[in-house]
DOBA-432026 format. One record per atom (N, C-alpha, C): residue number from 1; atom name; x, y, z. Coordinates in steps of 0.02 Angstrom, whole numbers, plus 50000, padded with zeros to 5 digits. Atoms other than C-alpha are relative to their C-alpha. Layout:
PT  pos  site  east  north  up
PT  NUM  CA  X  Y  Z .
...
This chain:
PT  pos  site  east  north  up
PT  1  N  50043  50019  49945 .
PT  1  CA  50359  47565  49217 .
PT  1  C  49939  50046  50003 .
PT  2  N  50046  49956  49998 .
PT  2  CA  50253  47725  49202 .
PT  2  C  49947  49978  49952 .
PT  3  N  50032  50021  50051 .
PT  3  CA  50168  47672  49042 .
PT  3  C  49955  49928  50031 .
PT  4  N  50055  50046  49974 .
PT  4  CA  50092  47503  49130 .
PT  4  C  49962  50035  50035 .
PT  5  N  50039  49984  49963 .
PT  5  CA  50037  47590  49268 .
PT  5  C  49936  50057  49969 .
PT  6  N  50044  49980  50022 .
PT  6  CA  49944  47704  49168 .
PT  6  C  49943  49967  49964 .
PT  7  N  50030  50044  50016 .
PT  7  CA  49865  47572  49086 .
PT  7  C  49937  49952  50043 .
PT  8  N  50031  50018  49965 .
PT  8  CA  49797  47526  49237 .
PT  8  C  49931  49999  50018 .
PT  9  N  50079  49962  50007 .
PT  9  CA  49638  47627  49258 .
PT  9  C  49951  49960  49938 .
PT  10  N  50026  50049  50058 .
PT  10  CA  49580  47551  49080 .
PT  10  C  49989  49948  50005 .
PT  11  N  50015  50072  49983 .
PT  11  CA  49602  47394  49125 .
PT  11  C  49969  49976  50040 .
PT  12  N  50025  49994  49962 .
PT  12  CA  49522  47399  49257 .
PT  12  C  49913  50017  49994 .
PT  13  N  50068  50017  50064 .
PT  13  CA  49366  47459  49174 .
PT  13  C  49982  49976  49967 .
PT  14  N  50011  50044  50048 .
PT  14  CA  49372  47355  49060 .
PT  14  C  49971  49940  50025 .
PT  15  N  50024  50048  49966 .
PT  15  CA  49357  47211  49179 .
PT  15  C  49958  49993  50047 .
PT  16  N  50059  49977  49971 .
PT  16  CA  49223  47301  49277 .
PT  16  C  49945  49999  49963 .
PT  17  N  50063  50005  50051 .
PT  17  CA  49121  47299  49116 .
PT  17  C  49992  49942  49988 .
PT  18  N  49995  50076  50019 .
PT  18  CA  49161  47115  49074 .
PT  18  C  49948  49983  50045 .
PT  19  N  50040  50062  49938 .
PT  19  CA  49097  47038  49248 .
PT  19  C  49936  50039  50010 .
PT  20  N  50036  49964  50001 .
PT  20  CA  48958  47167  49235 .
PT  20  C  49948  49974  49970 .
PT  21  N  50075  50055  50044 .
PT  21  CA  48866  47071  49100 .
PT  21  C  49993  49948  50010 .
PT  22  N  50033  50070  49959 .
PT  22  CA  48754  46938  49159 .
PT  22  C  50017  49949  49950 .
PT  23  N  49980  50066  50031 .
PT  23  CA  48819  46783  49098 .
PT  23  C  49952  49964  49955 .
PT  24  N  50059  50016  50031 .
PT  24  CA  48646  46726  49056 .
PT  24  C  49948  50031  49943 .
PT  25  N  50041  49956  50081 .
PT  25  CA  48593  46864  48932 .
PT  25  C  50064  49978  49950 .
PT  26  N  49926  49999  50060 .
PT  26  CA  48770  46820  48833 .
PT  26  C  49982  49934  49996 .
PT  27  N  50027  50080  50007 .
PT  27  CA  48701  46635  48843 .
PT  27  C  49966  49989  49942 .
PT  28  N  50074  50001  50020 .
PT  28  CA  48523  46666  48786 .
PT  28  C  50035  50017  49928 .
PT  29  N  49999  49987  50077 .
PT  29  CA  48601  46773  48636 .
PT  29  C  50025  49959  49969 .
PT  30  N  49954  50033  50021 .
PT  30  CA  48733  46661  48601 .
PT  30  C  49962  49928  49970 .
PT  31  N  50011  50054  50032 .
PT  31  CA  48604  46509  48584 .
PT  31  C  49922  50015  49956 .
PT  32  N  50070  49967  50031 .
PT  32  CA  48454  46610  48498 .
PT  32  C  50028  49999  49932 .
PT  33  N  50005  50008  50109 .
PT  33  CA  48426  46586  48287 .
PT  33  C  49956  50022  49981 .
PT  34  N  50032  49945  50043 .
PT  34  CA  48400  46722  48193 .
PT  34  C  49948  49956  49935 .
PT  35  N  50053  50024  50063 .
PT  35  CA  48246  46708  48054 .
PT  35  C  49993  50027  49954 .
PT  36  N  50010  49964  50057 .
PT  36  CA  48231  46773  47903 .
PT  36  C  49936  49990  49953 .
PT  37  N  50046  50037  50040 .
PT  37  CA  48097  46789  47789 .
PT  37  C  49964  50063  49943 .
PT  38  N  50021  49968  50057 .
PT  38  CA  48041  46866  47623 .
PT  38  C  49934  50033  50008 .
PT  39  N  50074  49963  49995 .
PT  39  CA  47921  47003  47632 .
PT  39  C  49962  50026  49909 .
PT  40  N  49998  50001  50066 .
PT  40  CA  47921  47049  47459 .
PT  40  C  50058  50013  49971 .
PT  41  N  49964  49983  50059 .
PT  41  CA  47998  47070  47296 .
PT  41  C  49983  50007  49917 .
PT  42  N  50031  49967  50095 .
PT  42  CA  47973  47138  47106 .
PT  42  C  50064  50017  49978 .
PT  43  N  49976  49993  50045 .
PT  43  CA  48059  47158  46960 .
PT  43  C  49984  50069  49990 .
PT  44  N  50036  49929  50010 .
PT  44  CA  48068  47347  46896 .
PT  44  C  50076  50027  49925 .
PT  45  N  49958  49954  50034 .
PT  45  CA  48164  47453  46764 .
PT  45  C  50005  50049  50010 .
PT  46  N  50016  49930  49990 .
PT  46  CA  48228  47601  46808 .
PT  46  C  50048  50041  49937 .
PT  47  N  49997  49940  50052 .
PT  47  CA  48251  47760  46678 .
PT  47  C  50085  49998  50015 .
PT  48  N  49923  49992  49966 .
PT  48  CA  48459  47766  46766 .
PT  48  C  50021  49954  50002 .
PT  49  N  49958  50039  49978 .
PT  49  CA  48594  47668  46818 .
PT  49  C  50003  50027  50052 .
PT  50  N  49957  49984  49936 .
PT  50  CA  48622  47792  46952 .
PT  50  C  49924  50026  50034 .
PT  51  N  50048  49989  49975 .
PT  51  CA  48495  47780  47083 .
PT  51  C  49990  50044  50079 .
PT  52  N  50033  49963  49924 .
PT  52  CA  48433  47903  47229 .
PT  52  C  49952  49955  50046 .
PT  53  N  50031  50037  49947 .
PT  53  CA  48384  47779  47376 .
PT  53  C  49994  50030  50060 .
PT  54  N  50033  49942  49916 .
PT  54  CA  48255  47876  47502 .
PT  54  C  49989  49930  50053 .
PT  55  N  50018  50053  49969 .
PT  55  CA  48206  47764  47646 .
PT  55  C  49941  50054  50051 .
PT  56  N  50031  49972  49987 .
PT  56  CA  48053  47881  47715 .
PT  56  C  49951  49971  50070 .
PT  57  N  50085  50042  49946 .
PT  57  CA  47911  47846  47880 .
PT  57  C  49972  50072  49992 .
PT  58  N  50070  49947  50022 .
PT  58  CA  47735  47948  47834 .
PT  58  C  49957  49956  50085 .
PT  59  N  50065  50005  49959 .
PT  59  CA  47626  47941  47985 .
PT  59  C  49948  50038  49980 .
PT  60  N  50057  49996  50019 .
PT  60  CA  47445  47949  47952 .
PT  60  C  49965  50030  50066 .
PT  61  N  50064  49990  49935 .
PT  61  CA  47314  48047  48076 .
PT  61  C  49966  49967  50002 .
PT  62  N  50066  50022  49992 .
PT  62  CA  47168  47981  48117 .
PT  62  C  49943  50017  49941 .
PT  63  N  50039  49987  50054 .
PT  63  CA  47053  47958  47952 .
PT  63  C  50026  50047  49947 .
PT  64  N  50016  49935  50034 .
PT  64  CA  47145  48063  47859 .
PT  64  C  50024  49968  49938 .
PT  65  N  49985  50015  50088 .
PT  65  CA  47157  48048  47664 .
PT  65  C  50045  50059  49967 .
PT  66  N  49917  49958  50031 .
PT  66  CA  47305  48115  47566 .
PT  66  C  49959  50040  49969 .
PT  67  N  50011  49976  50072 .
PT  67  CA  47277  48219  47404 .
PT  67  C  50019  49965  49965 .
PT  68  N  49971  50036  50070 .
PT  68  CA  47313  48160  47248 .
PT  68  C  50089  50004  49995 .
PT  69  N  49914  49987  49976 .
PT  69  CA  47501  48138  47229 .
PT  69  C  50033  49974  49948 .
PT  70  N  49940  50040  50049 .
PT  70  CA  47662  48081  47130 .
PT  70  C  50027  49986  50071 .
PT  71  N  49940  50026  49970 .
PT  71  CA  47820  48009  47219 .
PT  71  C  50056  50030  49939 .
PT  72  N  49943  50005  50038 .
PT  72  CA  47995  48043  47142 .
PT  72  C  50017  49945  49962 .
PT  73  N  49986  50059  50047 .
PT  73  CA  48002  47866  47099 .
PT  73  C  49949  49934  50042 .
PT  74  N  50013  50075  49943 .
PT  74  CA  47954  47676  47142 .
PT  74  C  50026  49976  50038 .
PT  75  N  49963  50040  49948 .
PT  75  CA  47985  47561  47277 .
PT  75  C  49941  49962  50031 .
PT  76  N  50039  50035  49917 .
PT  76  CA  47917  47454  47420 .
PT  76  C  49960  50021  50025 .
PT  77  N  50039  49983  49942 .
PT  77  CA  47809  47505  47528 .
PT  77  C  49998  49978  50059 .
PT  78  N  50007  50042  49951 .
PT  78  CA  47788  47433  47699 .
PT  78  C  49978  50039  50067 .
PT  79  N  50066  49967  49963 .
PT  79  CA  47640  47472  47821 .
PT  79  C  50042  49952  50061 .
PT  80  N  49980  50035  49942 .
PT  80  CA  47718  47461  48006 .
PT  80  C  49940  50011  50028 .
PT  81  N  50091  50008  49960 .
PT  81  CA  47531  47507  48090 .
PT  81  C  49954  50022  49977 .
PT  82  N  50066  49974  50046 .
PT  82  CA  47363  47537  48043 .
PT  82  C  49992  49963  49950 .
PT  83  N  50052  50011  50068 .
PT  83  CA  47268  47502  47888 .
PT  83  C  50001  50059  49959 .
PT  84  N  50003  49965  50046 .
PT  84  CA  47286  47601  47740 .
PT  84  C  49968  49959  49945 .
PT  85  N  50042  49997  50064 .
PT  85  CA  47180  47633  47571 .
PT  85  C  50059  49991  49963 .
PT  86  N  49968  49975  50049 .
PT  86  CA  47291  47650  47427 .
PT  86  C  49961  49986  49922 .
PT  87  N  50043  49988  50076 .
PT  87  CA  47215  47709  47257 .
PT  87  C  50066  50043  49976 .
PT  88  N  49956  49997  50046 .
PT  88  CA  47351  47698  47127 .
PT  88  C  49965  50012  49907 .
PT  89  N  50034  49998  50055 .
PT  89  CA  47289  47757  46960 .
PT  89  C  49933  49972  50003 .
PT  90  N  50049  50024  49996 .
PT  90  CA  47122  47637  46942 .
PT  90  C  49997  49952  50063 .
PT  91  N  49992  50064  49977 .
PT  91  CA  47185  47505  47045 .
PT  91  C  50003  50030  50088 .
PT  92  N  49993  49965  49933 .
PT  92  CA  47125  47514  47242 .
PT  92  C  50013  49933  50052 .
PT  93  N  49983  50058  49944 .
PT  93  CA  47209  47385  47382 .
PT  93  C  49981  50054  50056 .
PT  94  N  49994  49996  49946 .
PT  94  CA  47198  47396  47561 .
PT  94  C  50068  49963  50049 .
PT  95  N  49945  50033  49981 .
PT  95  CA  47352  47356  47654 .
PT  95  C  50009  50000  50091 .
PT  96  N  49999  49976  49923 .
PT  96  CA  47388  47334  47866 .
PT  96  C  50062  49989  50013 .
PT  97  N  49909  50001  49953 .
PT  97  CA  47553  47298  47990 .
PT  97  C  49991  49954  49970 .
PT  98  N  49976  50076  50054 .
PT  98  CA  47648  47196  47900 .
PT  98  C  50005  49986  49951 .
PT  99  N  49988  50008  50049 .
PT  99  CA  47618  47208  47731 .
PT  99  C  50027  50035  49956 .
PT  100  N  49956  49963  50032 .
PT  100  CA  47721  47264  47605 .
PT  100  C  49954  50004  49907 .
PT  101  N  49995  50002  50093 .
PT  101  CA  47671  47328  47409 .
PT  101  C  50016  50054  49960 .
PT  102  N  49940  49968  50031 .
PT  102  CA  47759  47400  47268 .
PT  102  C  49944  50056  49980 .
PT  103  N  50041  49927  50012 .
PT  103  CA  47694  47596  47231 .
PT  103  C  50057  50010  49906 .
PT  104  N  49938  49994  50084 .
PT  104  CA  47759  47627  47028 .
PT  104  C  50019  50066  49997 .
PT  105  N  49982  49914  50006 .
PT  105  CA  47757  47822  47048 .
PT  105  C  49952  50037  49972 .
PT  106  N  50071  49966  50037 .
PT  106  CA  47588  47858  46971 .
PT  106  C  49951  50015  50044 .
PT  107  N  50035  49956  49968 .
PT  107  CA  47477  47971  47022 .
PT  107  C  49979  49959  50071 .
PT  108  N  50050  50037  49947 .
PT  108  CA  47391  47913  47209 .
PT  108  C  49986  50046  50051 .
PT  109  N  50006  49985  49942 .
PT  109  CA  47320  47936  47363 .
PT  109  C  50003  49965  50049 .
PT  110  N  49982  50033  49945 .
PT  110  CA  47335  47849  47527 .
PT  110  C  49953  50026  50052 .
PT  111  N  50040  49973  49937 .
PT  111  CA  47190  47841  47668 .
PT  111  C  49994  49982  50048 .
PT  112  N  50010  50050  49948 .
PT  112  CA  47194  47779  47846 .
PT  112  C  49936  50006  50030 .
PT  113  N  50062  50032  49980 .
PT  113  CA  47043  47688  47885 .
PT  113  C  49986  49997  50064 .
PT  114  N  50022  50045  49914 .
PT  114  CA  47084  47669  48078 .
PT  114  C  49979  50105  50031 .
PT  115  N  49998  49950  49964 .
PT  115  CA  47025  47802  48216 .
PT  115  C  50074  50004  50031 .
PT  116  N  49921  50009  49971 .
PT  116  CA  47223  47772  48275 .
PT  116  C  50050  50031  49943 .
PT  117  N  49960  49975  50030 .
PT  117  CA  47378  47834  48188 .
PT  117  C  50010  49942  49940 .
PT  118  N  49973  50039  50036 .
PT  118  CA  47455  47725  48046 .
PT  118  C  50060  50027  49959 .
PT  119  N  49932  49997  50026 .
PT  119  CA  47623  47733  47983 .
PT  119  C  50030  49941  49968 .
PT  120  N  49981  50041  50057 .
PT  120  CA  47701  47670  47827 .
PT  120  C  50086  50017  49982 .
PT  121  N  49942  50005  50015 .
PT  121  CA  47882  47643  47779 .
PT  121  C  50003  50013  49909 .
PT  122  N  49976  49993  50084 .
PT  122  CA  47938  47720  47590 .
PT  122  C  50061  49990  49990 .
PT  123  N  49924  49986  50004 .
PT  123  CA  48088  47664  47519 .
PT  123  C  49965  50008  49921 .
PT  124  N  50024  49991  50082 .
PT  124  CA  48081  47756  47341 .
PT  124  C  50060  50009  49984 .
PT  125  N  49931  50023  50049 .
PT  125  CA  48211  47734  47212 .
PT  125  C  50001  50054  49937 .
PT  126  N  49999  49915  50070 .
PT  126  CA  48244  47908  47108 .
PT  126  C  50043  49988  49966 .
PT  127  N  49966  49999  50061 .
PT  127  CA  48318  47885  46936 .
PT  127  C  50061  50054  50020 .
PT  128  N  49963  49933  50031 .
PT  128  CA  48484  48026  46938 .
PT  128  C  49987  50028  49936 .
C-alpha cells in the first residue's frame, strides 16, 4: 500500500503537466507539414575513408575582410546573414542568407560587404 501512495505525488504531476498544455498548440502541431527542400549538393573525393566532421559559425564585423587562408578541408558553406565576397583561388562569387556553396580548401578569403554583421555556417570535412 505504501508503494502506491508514493506514487502519488508523480502522478499527480504528471497530470498537472498534461491538462497544462493548450489543446490547441498540440492541434496546430499535430496538423502542420513539415517541408523539405534541397539547398545544395556536390560530389567530392576525399584523400580518407575516415573523416573529421567540423560544423563551425564565423561571424563577420562590419566590412571586414579575412586574410588569405586555408581550411582543414572542404565542405558546404551556408551564409545565415549578410552578404559575403568569397575569392577562392581565381574564382570570385558573392553569396547572401540563404545560400549555400561548396569551399574545396584552397587558398581564400572571405569579405562582408554589409555595414551589419554576417555570419556563415562551415561544415568542413578533414581527411584522418
Amino acid at each position: 500500500m505504501m508503494k502506491s501512495l508514493k506514487s502519488i505525488p508523480s502522478l499527480a504531476i504528471l497530470f498537472l503537466s498534461i491538462s497544462l498544455i493548450n489543446p490547441l498548440t498540440v492541434l496546430a502541431d499535430a496538423s502542420a507539414s513539415m517541408s523539405k527542400e534541397l539547398l545544395f549538393e556536390n560530389n567530392t573525393a576525399l584523400k580518407s575513408n575516415r573523416i573529421h566532421a567540423k560544423m563551425i559559425r564565423v561571424t563577420f564585423p562590419p566590412l571586414y575582410k579575412s586574410p588569405w587562408h586555408t581550411h582543414q578541408g572542404p565542405g558546404p558553406r551556408y551564409i545565415l546573414k549578410g552578404s559575403l565576397k568569397i575569392t577562392e583561388g581565381k574564382q570570385v562569387n558573392t553569396y547572401s542568407a540563404g545560400e549555400v556553396f561548396w569551399e574545396s580548401g584552397k587558398r581564400m578569403r572571405a569579405e562582408n560587404l554589409s555595414n551589419e554583421e554576417a555570419e556563415l555556417v562551415l561544415f568542413e570535412l578533414v581527411p584522418q
